[in-house]
Backbone bond lengths (Angstrom), bond angles and torsions (degrees), N, CA, C in turn:
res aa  C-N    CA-C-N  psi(-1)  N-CA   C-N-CA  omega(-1)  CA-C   N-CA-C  phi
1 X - - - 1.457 - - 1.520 111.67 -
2 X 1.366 109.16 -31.52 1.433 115.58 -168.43 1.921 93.42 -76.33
3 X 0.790 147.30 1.42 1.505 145.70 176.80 1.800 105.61 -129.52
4 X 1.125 111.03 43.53 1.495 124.84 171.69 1.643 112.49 56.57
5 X 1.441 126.80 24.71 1.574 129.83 154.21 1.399 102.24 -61.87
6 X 1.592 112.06 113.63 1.471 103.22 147.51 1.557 121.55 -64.55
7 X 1.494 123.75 110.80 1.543 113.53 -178.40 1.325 121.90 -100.36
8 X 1.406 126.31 111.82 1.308 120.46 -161.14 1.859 94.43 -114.12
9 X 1.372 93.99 131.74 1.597 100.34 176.41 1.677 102.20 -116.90
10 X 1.287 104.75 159.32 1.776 126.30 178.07 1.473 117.32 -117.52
11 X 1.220 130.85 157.99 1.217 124.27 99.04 0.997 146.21 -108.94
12 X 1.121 123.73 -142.72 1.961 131.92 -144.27 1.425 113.80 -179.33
13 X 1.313 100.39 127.16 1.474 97.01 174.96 1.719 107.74 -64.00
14 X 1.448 111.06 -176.11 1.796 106.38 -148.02 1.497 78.53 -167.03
15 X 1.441 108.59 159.28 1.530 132.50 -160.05 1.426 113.15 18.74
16 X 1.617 141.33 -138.34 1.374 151.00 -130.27 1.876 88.17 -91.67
17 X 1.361 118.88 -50.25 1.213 113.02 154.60 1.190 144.64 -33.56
18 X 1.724 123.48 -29.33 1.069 142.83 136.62 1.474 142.43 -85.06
19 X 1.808 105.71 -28.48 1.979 112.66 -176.64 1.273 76.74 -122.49
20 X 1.567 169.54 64.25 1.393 144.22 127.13 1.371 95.28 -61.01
21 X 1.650 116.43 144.05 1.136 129.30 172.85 1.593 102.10 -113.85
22 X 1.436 139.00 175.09 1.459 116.04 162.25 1.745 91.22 -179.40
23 X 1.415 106.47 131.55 1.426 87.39 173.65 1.615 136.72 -68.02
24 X 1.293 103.84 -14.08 1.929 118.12 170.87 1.549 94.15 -63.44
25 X 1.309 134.05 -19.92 1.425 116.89 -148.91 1.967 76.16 -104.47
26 X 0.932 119.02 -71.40 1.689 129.89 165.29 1.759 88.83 -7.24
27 X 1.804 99.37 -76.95 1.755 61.12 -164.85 1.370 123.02 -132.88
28 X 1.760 101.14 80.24 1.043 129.01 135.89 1.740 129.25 -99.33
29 X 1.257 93.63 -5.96 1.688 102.41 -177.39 1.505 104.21 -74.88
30 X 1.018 109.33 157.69 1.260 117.58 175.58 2.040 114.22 -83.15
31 X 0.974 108.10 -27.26 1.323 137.96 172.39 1.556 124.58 -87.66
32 X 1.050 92.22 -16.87 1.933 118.54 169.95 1.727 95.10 53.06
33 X 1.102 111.04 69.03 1.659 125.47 168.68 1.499 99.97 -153.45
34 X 1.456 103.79 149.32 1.295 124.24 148.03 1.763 124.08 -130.45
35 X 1.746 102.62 177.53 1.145 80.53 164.15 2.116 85.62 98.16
36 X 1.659 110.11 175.80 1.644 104.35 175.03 1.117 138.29 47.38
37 X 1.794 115.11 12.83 1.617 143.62 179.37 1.377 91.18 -54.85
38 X 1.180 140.03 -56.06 1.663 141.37 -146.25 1.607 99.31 -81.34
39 X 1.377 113.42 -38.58 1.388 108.32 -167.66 2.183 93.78 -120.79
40 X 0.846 124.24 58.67 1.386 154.32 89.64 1.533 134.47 -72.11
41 X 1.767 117.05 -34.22 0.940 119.24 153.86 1.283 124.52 -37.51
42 X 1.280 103.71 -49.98 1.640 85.63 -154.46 1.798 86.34 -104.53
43 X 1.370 136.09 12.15 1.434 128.84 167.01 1.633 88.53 -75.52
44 X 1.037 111.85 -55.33 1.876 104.69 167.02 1.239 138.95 9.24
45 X 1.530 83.80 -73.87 1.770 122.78 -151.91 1.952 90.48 -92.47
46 X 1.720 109.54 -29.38 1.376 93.05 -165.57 1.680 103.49 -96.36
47 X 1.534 117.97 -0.19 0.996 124.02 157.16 1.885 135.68 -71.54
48 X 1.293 90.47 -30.59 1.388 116.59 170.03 1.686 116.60 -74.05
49 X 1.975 111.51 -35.84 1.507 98.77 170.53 1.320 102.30 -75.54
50 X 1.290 123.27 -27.72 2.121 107.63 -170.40 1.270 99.19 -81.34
51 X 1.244 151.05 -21.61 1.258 129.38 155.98 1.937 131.47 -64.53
52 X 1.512 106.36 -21.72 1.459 138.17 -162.45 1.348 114.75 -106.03
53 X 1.414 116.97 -51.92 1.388 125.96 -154.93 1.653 114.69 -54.84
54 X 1.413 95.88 -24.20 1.646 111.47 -167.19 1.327 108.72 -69.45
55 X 1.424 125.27 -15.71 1.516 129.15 -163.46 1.446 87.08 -98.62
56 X 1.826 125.40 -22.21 1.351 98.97 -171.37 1.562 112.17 -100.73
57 X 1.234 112.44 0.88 1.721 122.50 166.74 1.499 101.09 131.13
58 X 1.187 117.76 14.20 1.825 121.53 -160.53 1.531 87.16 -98.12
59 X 1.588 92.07 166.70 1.273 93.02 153.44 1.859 113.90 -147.66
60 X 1.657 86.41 140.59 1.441 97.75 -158.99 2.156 104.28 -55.37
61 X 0.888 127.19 -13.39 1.413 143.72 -170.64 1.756 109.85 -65.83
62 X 1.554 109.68 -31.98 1.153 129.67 -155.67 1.996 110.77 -124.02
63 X 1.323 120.57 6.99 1.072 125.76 -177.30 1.799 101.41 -56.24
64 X 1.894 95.41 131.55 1.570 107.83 156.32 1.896 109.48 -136.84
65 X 1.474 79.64 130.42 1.400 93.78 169.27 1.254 127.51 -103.74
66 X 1.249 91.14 143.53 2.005 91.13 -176.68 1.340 119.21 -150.85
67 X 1.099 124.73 161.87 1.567 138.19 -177.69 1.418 128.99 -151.22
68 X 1.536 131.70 179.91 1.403 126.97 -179.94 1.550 80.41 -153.80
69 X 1.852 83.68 152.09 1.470 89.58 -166.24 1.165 153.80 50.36
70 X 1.916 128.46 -104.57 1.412 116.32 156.07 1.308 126.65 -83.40
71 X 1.849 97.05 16.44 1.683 100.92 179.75 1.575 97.21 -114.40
72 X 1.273 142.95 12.65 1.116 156.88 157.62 1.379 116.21 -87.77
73 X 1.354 107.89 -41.39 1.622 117.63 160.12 1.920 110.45 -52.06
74 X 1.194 81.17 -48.72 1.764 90.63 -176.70 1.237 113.40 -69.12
75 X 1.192 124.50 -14.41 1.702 131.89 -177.94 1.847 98.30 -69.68
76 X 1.944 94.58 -57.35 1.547 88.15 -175.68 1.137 116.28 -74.62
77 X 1.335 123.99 -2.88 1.512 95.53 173.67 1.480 96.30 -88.11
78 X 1.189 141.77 -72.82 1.250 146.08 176.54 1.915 102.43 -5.42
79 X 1.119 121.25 -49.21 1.527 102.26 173.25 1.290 118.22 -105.88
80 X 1.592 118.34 9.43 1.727 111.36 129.53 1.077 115.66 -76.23
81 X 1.064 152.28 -2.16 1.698 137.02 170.74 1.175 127.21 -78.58
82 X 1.141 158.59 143.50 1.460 169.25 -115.47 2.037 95.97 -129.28
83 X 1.539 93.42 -43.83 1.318 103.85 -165.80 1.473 107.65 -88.57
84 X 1.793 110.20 -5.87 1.735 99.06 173.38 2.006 99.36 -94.04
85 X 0.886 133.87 23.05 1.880 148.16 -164.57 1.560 84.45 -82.11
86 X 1.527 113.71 117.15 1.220 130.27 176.47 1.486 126.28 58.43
87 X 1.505 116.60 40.85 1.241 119.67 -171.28 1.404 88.20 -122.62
88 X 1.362 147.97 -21.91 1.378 143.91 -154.28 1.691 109.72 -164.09
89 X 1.204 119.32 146.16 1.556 138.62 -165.14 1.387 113.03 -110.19
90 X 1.430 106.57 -32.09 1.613 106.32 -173.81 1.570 115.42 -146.51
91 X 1.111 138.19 161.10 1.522 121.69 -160.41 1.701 91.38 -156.53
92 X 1.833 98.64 129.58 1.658 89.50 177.02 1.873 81.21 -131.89
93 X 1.099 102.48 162.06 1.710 129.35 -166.19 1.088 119.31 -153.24
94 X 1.409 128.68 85.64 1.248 124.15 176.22 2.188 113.16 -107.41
95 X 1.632 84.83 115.49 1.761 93.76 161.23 1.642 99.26 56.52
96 X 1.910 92.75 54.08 1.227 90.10 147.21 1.405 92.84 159.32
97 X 1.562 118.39 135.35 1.525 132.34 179.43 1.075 117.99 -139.39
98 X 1.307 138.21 175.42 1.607 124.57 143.27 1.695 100.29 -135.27
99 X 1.655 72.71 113.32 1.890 96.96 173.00 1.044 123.60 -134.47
100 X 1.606 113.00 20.93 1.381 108.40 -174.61 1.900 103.15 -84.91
101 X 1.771 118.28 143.23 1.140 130.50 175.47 1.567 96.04 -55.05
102 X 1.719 98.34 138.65 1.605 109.02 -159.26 1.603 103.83 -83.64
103 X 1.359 117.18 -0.54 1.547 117.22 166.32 1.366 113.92 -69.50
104 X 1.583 108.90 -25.85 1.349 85.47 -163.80 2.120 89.93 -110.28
105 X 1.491 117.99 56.03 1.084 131.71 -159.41 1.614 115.28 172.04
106 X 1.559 93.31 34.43 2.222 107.24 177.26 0.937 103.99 -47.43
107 X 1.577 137.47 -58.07 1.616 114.31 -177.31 1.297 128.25 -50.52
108 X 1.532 110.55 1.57 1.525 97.43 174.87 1.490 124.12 -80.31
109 X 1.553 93.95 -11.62 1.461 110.65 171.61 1.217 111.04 -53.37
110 X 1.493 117.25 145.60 1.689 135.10 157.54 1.723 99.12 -40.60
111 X 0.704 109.38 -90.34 1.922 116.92 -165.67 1.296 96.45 -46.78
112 X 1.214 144.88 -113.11 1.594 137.03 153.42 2.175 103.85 32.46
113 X 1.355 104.84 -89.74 1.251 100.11 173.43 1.284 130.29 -18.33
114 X 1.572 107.49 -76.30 1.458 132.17 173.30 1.432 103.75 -57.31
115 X 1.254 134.35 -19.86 1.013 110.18 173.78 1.936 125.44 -97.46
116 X 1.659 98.26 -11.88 1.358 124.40 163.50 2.106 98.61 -70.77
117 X 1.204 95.08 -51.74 1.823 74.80 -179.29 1.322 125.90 -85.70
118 X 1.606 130.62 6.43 0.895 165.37 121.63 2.192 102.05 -10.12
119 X 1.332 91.38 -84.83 1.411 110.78 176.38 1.775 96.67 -55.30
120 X 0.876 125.30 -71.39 1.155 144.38 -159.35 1.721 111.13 -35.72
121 X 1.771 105.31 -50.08 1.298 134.37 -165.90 1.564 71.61 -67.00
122 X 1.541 133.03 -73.43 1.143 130.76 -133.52 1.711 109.03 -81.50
123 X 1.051 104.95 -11.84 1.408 114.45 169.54 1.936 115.35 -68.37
124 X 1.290 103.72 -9.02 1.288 112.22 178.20 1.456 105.74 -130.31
125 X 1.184 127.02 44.04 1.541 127.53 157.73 1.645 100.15 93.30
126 X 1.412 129.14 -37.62 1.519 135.37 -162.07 1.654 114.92 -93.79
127 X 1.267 108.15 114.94 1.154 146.13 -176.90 1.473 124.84 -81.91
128 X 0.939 89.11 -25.17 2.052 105.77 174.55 1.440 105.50 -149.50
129 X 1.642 100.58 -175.57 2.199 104.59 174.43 1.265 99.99 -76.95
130 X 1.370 130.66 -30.11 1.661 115.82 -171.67 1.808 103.60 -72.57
131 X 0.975 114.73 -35.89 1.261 109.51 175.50 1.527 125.47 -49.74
132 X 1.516 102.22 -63.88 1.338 114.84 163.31 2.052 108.58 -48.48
133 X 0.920 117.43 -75.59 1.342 101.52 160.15 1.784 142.31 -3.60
134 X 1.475 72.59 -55.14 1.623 72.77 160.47 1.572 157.09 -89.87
135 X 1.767 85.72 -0.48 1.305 124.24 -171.18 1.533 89.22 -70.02
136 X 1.411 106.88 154.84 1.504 123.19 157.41 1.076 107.33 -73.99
137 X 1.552 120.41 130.32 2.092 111.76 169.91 1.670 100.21 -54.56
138 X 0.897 143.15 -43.41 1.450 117.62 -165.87 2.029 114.82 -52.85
139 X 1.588 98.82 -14.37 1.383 94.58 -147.90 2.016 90.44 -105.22
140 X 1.451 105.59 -2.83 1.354 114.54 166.40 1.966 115.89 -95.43
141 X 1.414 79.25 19.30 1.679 76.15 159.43 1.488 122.47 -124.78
142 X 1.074 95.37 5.57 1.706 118.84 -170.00 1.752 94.22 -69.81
143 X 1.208 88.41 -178.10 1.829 102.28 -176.07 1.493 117.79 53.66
144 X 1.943 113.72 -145.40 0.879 102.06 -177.33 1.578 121.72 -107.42
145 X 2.002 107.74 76.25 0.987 104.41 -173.28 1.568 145.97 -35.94
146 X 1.915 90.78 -28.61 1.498 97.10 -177.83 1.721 129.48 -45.55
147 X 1.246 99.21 -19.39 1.631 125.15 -164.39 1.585 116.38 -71.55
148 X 1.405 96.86 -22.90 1.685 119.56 -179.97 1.422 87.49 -121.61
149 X 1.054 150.90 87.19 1.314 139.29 153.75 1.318 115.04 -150.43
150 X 1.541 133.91 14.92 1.079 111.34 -162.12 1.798 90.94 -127.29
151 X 1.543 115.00 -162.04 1.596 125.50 173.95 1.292 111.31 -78.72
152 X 1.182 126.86 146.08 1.510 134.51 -176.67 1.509 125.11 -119.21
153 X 0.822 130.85 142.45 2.079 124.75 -159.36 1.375 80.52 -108.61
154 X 1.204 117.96 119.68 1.457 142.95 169.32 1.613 116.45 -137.91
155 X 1.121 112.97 149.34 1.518 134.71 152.14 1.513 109.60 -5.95
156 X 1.136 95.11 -88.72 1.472 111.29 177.31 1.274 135.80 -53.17
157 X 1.728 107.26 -79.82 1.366 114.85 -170.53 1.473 104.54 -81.13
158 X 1.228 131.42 -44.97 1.288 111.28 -174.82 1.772 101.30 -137.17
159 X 1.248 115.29 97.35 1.753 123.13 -160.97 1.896 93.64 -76.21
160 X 0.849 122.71 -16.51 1.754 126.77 -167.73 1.524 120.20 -139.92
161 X 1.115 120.41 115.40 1.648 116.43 165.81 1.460 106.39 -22.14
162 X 1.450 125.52 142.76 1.261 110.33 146.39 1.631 144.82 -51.87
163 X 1.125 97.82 -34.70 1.558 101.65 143.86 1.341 142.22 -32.55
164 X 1.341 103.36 -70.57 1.207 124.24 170.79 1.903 112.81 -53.53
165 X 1.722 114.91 -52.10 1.094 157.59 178.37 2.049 88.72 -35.75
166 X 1.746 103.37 -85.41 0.971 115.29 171.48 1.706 119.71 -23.51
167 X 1.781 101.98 -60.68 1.436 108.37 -142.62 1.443 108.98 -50.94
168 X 1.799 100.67 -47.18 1.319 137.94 -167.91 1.508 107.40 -58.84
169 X 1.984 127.62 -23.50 0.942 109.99 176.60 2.017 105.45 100.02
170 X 1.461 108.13 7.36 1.441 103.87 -170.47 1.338 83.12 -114.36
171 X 1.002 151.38 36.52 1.620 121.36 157.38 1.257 117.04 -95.94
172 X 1.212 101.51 169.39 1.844 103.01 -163.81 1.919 91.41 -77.19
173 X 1.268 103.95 117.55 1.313 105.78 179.29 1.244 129.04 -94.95
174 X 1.501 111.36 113.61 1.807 117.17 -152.91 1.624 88.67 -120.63
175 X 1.228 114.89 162.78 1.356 98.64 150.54 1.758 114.73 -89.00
176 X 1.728 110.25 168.25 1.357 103.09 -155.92 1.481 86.71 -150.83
177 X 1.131 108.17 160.96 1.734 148.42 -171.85 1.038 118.25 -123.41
178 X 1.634 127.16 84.85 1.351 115.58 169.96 1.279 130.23 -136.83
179 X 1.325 142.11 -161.92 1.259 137.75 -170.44 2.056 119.22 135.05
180 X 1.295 108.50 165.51 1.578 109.12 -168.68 1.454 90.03 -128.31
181 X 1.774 113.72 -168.07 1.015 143.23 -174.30 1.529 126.04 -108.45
182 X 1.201 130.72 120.78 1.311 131.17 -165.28 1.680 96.11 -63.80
183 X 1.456 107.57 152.06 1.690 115.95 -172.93 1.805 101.30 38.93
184 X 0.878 133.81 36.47 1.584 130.47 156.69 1.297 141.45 -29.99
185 X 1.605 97.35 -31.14 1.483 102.54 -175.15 2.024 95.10 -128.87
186 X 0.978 96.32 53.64 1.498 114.52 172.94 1.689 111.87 -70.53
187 X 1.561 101.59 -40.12 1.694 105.43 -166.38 1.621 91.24 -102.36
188 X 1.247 132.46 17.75 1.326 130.13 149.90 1.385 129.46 -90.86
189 X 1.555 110.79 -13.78 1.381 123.37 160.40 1.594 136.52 -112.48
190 X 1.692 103.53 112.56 1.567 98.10 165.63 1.191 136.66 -68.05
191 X 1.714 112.02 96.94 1.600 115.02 -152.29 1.740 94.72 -80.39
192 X 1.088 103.02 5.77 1.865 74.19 177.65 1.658 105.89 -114.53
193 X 1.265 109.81 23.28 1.777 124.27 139.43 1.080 107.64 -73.13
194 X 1.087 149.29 -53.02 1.404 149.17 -129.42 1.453 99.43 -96.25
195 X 1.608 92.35 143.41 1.442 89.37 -168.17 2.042 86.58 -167.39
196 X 1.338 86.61 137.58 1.733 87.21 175.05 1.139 136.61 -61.96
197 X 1.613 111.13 -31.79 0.933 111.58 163.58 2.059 143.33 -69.71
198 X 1.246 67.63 11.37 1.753 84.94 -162.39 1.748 105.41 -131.33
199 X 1.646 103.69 0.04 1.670 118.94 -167.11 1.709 113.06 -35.36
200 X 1.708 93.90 -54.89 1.749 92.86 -158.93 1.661 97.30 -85.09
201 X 1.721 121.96 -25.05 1.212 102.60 -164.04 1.671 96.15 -88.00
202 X 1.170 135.75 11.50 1.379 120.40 -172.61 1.347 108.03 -97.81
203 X 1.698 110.02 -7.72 1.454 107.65 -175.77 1.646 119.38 -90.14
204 X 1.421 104.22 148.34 1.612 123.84 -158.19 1.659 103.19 -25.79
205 X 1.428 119.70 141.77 1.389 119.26 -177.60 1.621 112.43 -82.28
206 X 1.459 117.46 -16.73 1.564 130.70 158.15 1.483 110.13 -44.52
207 X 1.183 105.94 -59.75 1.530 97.27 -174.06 1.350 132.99 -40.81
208 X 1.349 124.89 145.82 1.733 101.40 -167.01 1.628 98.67 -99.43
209 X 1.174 106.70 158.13 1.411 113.67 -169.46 1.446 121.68 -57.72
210 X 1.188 135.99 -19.54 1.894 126.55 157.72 1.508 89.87 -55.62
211 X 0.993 150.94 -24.68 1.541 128.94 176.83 1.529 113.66 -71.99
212 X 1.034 118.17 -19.62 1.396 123.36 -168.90 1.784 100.64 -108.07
213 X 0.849 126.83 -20.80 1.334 126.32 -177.08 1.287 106.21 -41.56
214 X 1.553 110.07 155.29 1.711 111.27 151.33 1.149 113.42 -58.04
215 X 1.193 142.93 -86.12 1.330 146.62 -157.33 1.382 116.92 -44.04
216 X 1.545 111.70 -28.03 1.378 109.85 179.73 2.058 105.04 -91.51
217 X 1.474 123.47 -15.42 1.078 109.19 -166.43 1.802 95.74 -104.12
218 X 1.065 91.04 2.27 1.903 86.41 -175.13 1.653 102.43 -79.68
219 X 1.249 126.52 22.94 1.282 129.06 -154.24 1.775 81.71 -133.90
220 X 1.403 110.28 -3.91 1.836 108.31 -177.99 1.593 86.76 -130.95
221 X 1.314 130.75 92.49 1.502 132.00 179.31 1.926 97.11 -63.12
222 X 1.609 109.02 132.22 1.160 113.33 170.92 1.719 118.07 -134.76
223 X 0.959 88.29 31.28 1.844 99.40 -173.39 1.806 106.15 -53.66
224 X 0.959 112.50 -45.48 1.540 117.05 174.74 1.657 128.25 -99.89
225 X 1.065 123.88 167.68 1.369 100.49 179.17 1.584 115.66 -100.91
226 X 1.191 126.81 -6.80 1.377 130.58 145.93 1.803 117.27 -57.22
227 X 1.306 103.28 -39.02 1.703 106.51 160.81 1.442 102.87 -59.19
228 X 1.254 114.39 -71.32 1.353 109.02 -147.27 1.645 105.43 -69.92
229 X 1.357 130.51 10.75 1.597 127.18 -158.15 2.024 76.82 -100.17
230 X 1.655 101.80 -50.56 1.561 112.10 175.55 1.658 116.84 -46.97
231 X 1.027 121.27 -57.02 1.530 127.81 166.46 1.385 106.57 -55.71
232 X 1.292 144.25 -91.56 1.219 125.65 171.85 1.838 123.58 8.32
233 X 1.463 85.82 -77.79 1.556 98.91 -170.20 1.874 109.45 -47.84
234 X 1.933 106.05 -40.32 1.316 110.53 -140.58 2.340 73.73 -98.47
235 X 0.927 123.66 3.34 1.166 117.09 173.89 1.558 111.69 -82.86
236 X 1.688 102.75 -70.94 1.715 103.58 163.86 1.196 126.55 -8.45
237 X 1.325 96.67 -63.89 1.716 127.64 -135.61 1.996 77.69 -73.91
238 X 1.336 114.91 -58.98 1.283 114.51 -178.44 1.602 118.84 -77.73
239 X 1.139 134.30 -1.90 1.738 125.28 148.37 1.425 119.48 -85.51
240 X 1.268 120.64 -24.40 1.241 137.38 -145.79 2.205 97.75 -99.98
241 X 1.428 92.66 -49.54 1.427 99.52 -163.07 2.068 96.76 -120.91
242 X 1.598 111.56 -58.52 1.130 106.47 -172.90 1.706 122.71 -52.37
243 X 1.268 104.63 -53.16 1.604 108.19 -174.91 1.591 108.65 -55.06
244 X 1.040 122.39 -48.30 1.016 124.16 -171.00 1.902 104.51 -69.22
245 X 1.219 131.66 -6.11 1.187 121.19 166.99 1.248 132.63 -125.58
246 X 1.616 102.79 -4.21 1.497 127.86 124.73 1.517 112.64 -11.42
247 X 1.594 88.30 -84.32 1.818 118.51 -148.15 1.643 85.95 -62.25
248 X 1.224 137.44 -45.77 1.486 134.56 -163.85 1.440 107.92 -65.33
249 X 1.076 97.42 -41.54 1.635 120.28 -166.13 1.648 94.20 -42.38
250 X 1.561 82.15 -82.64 1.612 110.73 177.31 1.431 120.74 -30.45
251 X 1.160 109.44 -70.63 1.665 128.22 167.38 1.285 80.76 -26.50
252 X 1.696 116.98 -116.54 1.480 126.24 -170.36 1.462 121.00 -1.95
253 X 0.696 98.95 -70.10 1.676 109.70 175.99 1.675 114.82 -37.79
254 X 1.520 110.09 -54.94 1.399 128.49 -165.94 1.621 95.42 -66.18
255 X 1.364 112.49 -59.71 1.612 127.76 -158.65 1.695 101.23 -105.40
256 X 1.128 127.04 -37.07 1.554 110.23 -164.01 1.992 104.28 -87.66
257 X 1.171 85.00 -159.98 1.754 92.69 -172.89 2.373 100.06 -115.83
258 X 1.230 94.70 -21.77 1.599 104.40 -154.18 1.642 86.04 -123.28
């Protein structure tokens, strides 16, 4: 700001308040989706600076968006969406995307969703939308929000993984700025678990098994346990943050212009 950036920040609603999916909510929409409240939010907010920005010295012609982390996540979806198309010029993303192929990520599905907030509703006493309705928001954050919290492949707001989004050549093509942090996911691992002898079976039971393979972990040397505390970290750091800015990179490159 101090070198004449107009900097406009948002928020967004965040967990079940923002990703609840539910089929009552499906179909009451007019669009027959639910679910993607948070990132409508901020299609909102970026609709509101190109109509606005001009009164504050900006100019709507020149919009860049950017984020870290789950606001880097929000970048890629924002130029997989149909509904971020002429809201923004340039896109920076640091250490953090979502590009993983949506097979290996079904709840991102519409049906899947709704049927995760489905469970979800009922995990808190509510049985239908009026129920939930009646809940206090404080008491719809309870449980295991994570479960409703993420982006959803819908109709509307976002018809394609970004991945997919990318591959095909439909993303809103800006030029973009991105990249992560060496050892990144350092404060995601308790290195004084780690231990070589125990390397491949100690890792997360989520993971699907090509992660655990030999062939894929011999590429993280763990012969020692000072190695393996190093592999750990330099593994994370690359599923967690690298692939995903890899895969954008790449994509971009292959299909975009910037």
């Amino acid at each position: 700001a101090l070198k004449g950036v107009i900097v406009v920040t948002i928020a967004y609603r965040l967990g079940p308040l923002g990703f609840l999916a539910h089929p009552e909510l499906t179909g009451e929409s007019p669009h027959g989706v639910s679910g993607n409240y948070g990132l409508l939010d901020q299609i909102a907010a970026l609709s509101w600076v190109k109509r606005n920005i001009g009164a504050f010295g900006g100019d709507p012609r020149r919009v860049t968006v950017f984020g870290q982390s789950a606001g880097a996540m929000s970048i890629s979806l924002l130029m997989a969406s149909p509904l971020g198309s002429g809201l923004f010029q340039r896109a920076i993303g640091e250490s953090g995307g979502v590009f993983e192929p949506v097979e290996i990520a079904p709840n991102y599905r519409l049906a899947n969703a709704e049927r995760d907030g489905v469970a979800y509703a009922a995990s808190l006493g509510a049985h239908s939308l009026a129920d939930l309705r009646r809940l206090p928001a404080a008491d719809l954050l309870k449980g295991a929000a994570f479960s409703v919290s993420h982006p959803i492949i819908d109709p509307y707001v976002l018809p394609a993984a970004p991945y997919d989004a990318f591959k095909a050549g439909h993303q809103n093509d800006t030029p973009i700025l991105i990249g992560f942090n060496a050892e990144e996911a350092r404060s995601f691992v308790d290195l004084g678990a780690v231990k070589a002898a125990t390397f491949a079976s100690d890792l997360p039971g989520f993971w699907p098994p090509p992660l655990k393979s030999p062939a894929f972990l011999a590429a993280f040397p763990h012969a020692s346990d000072d190695e393996a505390r190093r592999a750990r970290i330099e593994l994370e750091s690359a599923l967690r943050f690298g692939w995903d800015m890899w895969a954008w990179a790449r994509l971009q490159a292959q299909t975009g212009r910037g």
